[in-house]
FIMARGU-698210 format. One record per atom (N, C-alpha, C, O, CB): residue in three letters; chain; atom name; z, y, x. Coordinates in pm, whole numbers, plus 50000, padded with zeros to 5 digits. Glycine has a CB too. Layout:
BEGIN
  rest  kette  atom      z      y      x
   ALA      A    CA      Z      Y      X
...
REM end
This chain:
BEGIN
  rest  kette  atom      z      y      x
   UNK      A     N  49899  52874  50405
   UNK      A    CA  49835  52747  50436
   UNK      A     C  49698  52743  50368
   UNK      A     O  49679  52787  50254
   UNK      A    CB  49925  52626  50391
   UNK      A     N  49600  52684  50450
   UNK      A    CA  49462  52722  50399
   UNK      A     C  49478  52623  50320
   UNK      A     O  49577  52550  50315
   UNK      A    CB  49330  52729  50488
   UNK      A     N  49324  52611  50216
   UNK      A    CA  49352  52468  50125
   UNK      A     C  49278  52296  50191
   UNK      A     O  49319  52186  50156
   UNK      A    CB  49261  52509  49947
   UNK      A     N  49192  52315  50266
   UNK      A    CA  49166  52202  50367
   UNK      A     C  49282  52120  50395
   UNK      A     O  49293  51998  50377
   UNK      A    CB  49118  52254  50499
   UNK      A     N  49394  52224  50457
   UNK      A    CA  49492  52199  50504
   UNK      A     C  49593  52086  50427
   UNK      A     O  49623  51968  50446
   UNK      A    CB  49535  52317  50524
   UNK      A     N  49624  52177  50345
   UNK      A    CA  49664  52124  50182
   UNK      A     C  49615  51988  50124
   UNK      A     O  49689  51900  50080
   UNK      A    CB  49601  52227  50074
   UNK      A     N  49492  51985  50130
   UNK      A    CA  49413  51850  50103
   UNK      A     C  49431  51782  50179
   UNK      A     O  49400  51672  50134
   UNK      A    CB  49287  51843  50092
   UNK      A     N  49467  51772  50282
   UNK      A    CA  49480  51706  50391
   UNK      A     C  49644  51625  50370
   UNK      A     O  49684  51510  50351
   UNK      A    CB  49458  51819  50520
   UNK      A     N  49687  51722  50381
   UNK      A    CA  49847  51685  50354
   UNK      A     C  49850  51614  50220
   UNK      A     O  49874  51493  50225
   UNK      A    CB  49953  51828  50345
   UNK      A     N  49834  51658  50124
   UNK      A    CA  49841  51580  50005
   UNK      A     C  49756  51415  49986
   UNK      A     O  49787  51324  49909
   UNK      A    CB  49785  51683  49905
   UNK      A     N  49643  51423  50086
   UNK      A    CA  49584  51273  50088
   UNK      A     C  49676  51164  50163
   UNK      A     O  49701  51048  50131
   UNK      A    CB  49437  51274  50165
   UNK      A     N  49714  51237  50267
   UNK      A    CA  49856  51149  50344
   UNK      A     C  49944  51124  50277
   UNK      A     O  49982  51013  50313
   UNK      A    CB  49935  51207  50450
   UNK      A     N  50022  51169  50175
   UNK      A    CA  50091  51163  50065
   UNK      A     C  50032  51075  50020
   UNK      A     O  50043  50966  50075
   UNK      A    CB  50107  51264  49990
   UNK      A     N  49965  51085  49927
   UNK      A    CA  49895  50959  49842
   UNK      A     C  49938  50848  49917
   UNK      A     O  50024  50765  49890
   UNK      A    CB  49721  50957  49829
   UNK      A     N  49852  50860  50031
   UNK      A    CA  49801  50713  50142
   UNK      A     C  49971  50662  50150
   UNK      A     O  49966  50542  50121
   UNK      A    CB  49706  50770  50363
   UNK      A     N  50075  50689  50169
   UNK      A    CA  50193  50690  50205
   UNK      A     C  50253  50626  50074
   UNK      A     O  50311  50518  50084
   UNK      A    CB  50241  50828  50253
   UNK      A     N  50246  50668  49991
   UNK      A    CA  50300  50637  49813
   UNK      A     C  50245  50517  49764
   UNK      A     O  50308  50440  49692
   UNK      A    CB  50244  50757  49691
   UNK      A     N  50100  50494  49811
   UNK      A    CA  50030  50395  49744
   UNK      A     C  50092  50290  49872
   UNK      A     O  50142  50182  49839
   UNK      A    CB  49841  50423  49714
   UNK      A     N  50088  50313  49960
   UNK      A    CA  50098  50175  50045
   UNK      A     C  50278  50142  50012
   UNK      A     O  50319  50027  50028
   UNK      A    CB  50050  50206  50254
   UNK      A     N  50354  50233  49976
   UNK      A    CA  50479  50136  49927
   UNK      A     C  50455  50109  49823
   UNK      A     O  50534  50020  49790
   UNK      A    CB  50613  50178  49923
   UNK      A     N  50376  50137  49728
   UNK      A    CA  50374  50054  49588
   UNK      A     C  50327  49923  49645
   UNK      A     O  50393  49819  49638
   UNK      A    CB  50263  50117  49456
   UNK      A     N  50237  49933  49688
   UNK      A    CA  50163  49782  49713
   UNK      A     C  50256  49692  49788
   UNK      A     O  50274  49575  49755
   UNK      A    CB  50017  49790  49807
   UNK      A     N  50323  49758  49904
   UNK      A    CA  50404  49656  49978
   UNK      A     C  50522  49640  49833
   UNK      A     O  50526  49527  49785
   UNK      A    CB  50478  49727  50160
   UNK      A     N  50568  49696  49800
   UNK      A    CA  50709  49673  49724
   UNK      A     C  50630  49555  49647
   UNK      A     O  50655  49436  49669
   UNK      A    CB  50791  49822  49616
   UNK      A     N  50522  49601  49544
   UNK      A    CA  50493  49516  49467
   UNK      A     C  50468  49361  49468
   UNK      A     O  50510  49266  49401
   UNK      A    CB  50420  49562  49435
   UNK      A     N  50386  49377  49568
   UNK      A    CA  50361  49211  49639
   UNK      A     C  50510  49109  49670
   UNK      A     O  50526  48990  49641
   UNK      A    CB  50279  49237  49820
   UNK      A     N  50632  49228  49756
   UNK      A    CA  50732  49149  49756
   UNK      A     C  50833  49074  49628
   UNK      A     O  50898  48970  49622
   UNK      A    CB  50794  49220  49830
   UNK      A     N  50810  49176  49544
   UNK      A    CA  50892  49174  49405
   UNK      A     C  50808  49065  49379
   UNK      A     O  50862  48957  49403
   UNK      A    CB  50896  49312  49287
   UNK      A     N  50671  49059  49329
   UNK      A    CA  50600  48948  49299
   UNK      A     C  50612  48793  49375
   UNK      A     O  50594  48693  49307
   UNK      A    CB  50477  48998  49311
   UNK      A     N  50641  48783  49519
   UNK      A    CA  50689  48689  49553
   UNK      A     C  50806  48680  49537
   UNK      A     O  50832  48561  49555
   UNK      A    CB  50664  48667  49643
   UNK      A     N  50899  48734  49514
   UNK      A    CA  51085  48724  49486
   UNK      A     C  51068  48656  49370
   UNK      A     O  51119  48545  49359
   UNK      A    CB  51196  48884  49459
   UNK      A     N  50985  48718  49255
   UNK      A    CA  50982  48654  49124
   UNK      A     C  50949  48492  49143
   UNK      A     O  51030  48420  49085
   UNK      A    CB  50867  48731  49031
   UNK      A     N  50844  48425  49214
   UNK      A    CA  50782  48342  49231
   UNK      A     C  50873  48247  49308
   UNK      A     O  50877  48130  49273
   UNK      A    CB  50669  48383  49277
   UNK      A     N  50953  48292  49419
   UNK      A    CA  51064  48201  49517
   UNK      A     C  51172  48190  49422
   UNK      A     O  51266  48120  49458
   UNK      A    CB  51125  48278  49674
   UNK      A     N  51179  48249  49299
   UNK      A    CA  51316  48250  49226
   UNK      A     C  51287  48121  49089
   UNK      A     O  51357  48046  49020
   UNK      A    CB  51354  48442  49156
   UNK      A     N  51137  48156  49107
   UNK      A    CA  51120  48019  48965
   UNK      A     C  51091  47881  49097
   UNK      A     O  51134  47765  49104
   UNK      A    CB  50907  48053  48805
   UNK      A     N  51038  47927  49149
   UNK      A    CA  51036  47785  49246
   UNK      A     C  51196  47689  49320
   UNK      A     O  51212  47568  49336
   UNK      A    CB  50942  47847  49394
   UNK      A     N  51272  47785  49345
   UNK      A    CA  51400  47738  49376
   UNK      A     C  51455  47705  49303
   UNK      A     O  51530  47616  49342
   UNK      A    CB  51469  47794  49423
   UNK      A     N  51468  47739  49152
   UNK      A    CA  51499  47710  49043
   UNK      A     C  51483  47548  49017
   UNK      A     O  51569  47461  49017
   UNK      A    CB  51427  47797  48963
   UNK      A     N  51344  47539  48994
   UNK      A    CA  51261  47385  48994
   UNK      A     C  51313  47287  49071
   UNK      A     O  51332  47175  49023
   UNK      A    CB  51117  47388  49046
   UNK      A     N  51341  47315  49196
   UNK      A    CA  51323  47254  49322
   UNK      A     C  51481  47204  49335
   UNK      A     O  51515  47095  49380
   UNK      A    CB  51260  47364  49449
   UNK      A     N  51595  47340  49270
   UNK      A    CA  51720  47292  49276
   UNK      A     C  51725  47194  49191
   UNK      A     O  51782  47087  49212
   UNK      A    CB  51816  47380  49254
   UNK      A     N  51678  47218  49112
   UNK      A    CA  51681  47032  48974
   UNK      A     C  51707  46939  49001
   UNK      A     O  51797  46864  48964
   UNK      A    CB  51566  46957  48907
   UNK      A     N  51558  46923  49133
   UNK      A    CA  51608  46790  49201
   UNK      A     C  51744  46791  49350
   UNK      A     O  51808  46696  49395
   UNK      A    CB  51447  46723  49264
   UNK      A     N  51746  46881  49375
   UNK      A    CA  51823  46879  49469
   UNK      A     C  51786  46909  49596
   UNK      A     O  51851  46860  49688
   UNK      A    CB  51870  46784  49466
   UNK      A     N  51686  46985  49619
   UNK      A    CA  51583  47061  49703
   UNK      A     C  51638  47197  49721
   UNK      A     O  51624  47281  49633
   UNK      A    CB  51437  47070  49634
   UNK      A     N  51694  47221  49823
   UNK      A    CA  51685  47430  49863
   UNK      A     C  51547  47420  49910
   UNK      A     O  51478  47336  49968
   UNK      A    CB  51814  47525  50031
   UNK      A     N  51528  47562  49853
   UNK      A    CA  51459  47658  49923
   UNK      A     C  51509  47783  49997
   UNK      A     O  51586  47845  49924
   UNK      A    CB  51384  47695  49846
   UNK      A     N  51494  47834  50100
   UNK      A    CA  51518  47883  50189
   UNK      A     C  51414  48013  50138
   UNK      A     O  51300  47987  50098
   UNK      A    CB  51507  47793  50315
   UNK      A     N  51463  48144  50144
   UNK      A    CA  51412  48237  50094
   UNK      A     C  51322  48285  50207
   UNK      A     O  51204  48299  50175
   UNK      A    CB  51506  48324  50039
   UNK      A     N  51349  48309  50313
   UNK      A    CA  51330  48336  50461
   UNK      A     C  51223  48253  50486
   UNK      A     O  51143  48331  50538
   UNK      A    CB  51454  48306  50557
   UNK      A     N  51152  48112  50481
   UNK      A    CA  51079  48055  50499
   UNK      A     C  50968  48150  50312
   UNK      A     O  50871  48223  50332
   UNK      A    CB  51150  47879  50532
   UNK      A     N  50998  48133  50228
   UNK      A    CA  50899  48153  50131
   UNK      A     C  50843  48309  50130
   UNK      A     O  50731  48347  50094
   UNK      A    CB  50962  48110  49994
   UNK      A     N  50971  48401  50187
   UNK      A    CA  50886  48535  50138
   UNK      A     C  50855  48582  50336
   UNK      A     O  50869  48702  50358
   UNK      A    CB  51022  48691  50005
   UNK      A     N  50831  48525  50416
   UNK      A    CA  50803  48568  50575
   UNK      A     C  50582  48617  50509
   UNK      A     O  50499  48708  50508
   UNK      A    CB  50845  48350  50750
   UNK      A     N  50599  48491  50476
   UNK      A    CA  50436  48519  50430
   UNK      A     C  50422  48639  50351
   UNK      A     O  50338  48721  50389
   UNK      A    CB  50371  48399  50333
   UNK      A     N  50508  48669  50222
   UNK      A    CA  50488  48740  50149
   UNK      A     C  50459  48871  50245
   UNK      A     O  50353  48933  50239
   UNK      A    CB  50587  48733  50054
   UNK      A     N  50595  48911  50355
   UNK      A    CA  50589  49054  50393
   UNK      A     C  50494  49039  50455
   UNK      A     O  50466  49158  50470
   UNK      A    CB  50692  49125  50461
   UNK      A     N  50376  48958  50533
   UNK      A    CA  50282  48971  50583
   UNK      A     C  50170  48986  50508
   UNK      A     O  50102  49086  50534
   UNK      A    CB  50279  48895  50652
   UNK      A     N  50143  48934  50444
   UNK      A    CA  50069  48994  50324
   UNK      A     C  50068  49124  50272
   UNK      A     O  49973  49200  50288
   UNK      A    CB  50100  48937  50228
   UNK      A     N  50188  49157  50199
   UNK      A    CA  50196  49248  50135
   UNK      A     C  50200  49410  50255
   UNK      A     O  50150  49517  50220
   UNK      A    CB  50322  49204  50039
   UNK      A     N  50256  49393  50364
   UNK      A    CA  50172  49469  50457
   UNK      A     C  50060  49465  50495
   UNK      A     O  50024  49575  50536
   UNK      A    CB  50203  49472  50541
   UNK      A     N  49975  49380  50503
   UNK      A    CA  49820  49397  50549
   UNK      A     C  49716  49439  50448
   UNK      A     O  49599  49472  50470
   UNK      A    CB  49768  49265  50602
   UNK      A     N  49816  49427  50271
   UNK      A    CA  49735  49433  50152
   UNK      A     C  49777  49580  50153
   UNK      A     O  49687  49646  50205
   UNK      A    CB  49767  49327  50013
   UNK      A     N  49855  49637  50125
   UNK      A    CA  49929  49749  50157
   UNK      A     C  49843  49895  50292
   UNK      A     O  49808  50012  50278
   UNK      A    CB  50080  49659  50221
   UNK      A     N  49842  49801  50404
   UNK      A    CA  49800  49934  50512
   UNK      A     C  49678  49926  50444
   UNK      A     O  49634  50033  50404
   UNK      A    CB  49794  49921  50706
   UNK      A     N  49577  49770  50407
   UNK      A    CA  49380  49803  50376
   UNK      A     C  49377  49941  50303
   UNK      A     O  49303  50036  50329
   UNK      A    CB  49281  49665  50241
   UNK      A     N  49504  49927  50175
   UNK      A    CA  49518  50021  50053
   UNK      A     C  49526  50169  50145
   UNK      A     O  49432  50245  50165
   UNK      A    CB  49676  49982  49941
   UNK      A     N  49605  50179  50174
   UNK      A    CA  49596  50301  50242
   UNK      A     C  49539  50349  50330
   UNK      A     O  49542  50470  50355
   UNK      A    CB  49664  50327  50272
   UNK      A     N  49476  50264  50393
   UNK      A    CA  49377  50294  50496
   UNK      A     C  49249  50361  50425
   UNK      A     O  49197  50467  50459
   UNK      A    CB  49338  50157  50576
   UNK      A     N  49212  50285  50329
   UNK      A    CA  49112  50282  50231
   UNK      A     C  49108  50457  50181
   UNK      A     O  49033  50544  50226
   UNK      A    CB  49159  50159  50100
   UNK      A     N  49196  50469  50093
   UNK      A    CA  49248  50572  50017
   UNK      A     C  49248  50689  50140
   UNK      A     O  49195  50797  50118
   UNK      A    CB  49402  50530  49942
   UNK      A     N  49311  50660  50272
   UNK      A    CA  49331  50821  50363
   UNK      A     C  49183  50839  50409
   UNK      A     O  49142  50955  50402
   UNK      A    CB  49456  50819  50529
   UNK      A     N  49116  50764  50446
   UNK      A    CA  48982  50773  50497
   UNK      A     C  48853  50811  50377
   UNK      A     O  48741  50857  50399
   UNK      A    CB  48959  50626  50570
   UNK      A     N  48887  50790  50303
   UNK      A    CA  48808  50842  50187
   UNK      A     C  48853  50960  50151
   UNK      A     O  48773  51018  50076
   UNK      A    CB  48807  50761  50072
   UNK      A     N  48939  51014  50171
   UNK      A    CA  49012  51137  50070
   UNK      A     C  49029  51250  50221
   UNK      A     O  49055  51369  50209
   UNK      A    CB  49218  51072  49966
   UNK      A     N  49008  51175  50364
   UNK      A    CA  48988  51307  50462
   UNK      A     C  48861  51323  50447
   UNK      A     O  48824  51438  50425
   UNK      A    CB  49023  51298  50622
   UNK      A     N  48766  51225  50452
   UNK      A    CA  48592  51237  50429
   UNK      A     C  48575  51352  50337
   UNK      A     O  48544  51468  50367
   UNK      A    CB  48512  51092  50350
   UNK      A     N  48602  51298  50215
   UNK      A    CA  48587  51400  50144
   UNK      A     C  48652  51565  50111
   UNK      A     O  48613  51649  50030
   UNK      A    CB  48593  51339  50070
   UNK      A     N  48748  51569  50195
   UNK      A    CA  48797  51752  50231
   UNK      A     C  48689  51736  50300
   UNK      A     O  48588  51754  50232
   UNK      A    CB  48962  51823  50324
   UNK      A     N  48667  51706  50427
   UNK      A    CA  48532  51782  50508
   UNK      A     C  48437  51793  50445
   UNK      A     O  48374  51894  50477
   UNK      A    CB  48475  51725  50622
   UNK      A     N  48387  51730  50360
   UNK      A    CA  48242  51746  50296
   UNK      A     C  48265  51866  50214
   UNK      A     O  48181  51956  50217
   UNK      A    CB  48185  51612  50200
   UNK      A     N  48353  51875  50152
   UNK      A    CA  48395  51970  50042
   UNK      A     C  48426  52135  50162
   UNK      A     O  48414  52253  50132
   UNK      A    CB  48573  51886  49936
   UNK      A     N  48449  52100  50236
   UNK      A    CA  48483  52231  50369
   UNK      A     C  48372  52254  50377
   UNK      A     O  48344  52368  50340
   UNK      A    CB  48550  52205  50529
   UNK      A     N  48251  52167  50426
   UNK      A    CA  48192  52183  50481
   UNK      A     C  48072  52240  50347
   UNK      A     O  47967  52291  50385
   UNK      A    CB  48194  52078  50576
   UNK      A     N  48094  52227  50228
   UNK      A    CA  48022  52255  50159
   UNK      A     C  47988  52367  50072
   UNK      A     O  47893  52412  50008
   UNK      A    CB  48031  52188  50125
   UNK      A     N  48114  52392  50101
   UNK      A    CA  48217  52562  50069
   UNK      A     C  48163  52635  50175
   UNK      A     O  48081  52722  50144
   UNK      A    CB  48423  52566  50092
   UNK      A     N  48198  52614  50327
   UNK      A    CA  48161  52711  50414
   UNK      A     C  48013  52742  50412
   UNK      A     O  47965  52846  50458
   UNK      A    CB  48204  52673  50541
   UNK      A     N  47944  52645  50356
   UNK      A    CA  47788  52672  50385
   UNK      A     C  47731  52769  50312
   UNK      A     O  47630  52833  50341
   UNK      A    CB  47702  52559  50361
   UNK      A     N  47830  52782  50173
   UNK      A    CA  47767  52829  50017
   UNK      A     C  47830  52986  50043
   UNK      A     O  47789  53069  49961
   UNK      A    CB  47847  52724  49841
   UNK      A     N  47913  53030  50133
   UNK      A    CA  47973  53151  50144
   UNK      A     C  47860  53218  50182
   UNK      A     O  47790  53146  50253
   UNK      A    CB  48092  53163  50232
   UNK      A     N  47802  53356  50157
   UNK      A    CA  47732  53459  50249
   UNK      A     C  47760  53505  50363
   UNK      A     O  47686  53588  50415
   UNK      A    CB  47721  53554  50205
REM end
């Protein structure tokens, strides 16, 4: 396997790893947040409905999530080509 190749594969990796951190994270962070709020809310005698509080969250935390990886794969293929392309030039 050439190393372009390699770089290539390994930036998809990244892009792939980072976008479940971000989605997981955002959700955990709203779970934390629907869990002190239901809390409060049961006091008085208020449900909260988890399904209504975290619908936003997964939308979020996917759109914060793909930018992240979108971000990260498009920068990191740019740069194998430049680096290919900068290698192939410098060869005799």
């Amino acid at each position: 396997m050439d190393r372009p190749r390699l770089a290539r594969i390994l930036w998809v990796v990244l892009a792939i790893v980072v976008w479940n951190v971000v989605f997981d994270r955002v959700l955990v962070l709203a779970g934390r947040q629907y869990v002190y709020a239901a809390t409060l809310a049961a006091r008085d005698g208020v449900y909260l409905f988890a399904k209504d509080w975290m619908a936003s969250a997964v939308a979020r935390g996917f759109w914060l999530a793909s930018a992240g990886a979108a971000i990260i794969l498009a920068a990191g293929l740019v740069l194998v080509e430049v680096a290919r392309k900068k290698h192939t030039e410098s060869e005799p």
